[in-house]
C-alpha positions in Angstrom: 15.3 -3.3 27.1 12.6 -4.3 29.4 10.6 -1.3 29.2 10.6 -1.8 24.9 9.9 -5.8 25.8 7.2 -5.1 27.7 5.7 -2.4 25.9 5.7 -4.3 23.2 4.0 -7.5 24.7 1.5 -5.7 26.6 0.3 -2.8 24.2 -0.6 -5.6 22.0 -2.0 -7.8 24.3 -4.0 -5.4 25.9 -5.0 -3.8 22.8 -6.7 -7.2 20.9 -10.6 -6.2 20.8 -10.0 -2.8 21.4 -12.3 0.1 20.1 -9.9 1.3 17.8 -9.1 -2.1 16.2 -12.9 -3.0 15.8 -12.8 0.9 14.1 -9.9 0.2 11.8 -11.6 -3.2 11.2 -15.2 -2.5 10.1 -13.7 0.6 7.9 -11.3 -2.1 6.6 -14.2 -4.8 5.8 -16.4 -1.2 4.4 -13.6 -0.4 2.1 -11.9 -3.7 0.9 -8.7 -3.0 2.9 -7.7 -0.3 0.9 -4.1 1.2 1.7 -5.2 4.6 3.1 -6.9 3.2 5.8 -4.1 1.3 6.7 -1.5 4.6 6.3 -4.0 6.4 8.4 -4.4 3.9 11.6 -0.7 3.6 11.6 -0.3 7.2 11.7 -2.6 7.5 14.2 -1.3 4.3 16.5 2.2 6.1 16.7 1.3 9.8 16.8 -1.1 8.3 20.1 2.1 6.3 21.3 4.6 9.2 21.1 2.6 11.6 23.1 1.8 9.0 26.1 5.0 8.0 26.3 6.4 12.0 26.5 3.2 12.3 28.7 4.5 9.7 31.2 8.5 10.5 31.1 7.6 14.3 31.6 5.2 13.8 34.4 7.3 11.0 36.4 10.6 13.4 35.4 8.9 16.5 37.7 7.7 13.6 40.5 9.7 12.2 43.4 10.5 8.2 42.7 7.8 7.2 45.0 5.4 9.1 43.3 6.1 8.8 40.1 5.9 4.8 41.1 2.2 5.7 42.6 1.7 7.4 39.2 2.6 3.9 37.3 -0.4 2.3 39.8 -2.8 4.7 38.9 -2.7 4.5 35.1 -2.4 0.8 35.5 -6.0 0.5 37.3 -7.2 3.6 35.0 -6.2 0.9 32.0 -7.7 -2.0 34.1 -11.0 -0.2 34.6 -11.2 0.5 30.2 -10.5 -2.8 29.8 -13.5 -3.9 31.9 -15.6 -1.5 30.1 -17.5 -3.8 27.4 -16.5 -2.4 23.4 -19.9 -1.6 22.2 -18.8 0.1 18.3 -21.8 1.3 16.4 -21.0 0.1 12.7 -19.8 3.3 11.4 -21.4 5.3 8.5 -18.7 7.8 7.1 -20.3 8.2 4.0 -17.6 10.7 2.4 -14.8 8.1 3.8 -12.8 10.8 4.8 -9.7 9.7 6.2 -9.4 13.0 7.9 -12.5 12.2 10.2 -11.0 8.5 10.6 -8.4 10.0 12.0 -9.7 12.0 14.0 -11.9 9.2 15.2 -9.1 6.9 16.1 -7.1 9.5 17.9 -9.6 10.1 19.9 -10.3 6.6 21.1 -6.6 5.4 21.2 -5.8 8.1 23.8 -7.8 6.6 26.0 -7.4 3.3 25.5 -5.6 0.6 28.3 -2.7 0.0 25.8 -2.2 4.3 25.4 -2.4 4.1 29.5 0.2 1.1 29.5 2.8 2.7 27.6 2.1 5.7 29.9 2.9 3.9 32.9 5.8 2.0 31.2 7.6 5.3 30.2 6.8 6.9 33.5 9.1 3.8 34.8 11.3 3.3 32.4 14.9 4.7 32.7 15.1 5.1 28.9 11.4 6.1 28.3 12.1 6.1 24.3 12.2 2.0 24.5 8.3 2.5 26.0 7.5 4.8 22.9 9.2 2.1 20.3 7.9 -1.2 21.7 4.5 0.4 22.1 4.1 2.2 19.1 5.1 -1.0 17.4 2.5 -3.2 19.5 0.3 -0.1 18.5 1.0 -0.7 14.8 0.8 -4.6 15.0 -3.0 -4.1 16.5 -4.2 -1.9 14.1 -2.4 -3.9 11.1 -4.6 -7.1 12.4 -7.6 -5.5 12.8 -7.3 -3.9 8.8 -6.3 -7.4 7.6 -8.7 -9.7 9.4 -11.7 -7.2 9.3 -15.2 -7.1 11.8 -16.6 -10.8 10.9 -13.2 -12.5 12.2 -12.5 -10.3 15.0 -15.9 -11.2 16.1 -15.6 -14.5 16.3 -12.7 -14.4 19.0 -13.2 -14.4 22.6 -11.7 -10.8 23.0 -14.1 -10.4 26.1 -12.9 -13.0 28.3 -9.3 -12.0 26.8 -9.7 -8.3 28.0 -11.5 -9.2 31.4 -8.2 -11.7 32.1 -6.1 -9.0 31.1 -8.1 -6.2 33.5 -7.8 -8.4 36.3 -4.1 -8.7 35.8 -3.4 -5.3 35.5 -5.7 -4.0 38.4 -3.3 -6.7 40.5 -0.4 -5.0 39.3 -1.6 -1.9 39.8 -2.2 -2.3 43.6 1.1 -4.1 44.2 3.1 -1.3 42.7 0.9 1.2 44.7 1.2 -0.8 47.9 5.2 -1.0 47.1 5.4 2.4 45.8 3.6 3.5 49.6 5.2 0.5 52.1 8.1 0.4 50.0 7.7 -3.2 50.4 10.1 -4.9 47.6 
């Protein structure tokens, strides 16, 4: 339960301002927030869940506990460091609106996103790393859903900067405490 809790909370969290929410939201505010779009970035938000989570149980699975703890650090600073990375999305032109090359598009960018490296982490730690997958392909689902309903102009106006620089500062801090732990075996 705490790895689905937390997934949950923090895939969404982490995810607010993210490239491909400011994607699903200027194709949303393009296209009137047709249906599609919205089949299409849910699709794509759990398809990109699924396989980090597998990603992170099969890889901690093969890894002694210590290491697969060191494993948990490093994608939390490698989710830190894309969170401090300022979201800079050209406004798209897709002018055959293919929702084969959306999908494509947001694929791409939601594997490497901090809440894809989050749930990553969380399943390499979890003992049941399916309650990772669910809570964070549902996070993953309620960020994209927000993005397609609110659109570009209201996403805009939030302070999803400062929110994501908080956010990367919290996670490079848990980061090195679970590395320092995972190598002093401190706690």
């Amino acid at each position: 339960m705490d790895a689905f809790l937390l997934a949950l909370i923090l895939t969404f969290v982490i995810a607010l301002g993210g490239r491909e929410q400011m994607i699903v939201a200027q194709f949303s505010s393009a296209t009137d927030r047709n249906g599609p779009l919205l089949i299409i970035a849910i699709s794509c938000a759990v398809a990109t869940a699924a396989v980090m989570a597998y990603a992170g149980a099969t890889i901690a699975s093969i890894l002694p506990r210590r290491a697969a703890e060191m494993l948990v650090a490093f994608a939390l600073i490698a989710g830190a460091v894309e969170l401090f990375w300022p979201v800079k999305v050209k406004p798209m032109k897709e002018p055959t609106r293919s929702y084969v090359a959306i999908g494509a598009v947001l694929v791409f960018r939601q594997m490497q996103d901090a809440a894809r490296f989050a749930i990553f982490a969380l399943a390499a730690w979890a003992v049941y790393p399916t309650t990772a997958l669910i809570g964070g392909a549902m996070a993953g689902v309620a960020s994209v859903v927000l993005g397609w309903s609110l659109g570009v102009e209201a996403l805009n106006k939030l302070p999803l900067r400062a929110i994501r620089f908080a956010l990367g500062v919290c996670m490079i801090i848990a980061g090195v405490v679970i590395g320092l732990n995972a190598r002093f075996m401190f706690l």
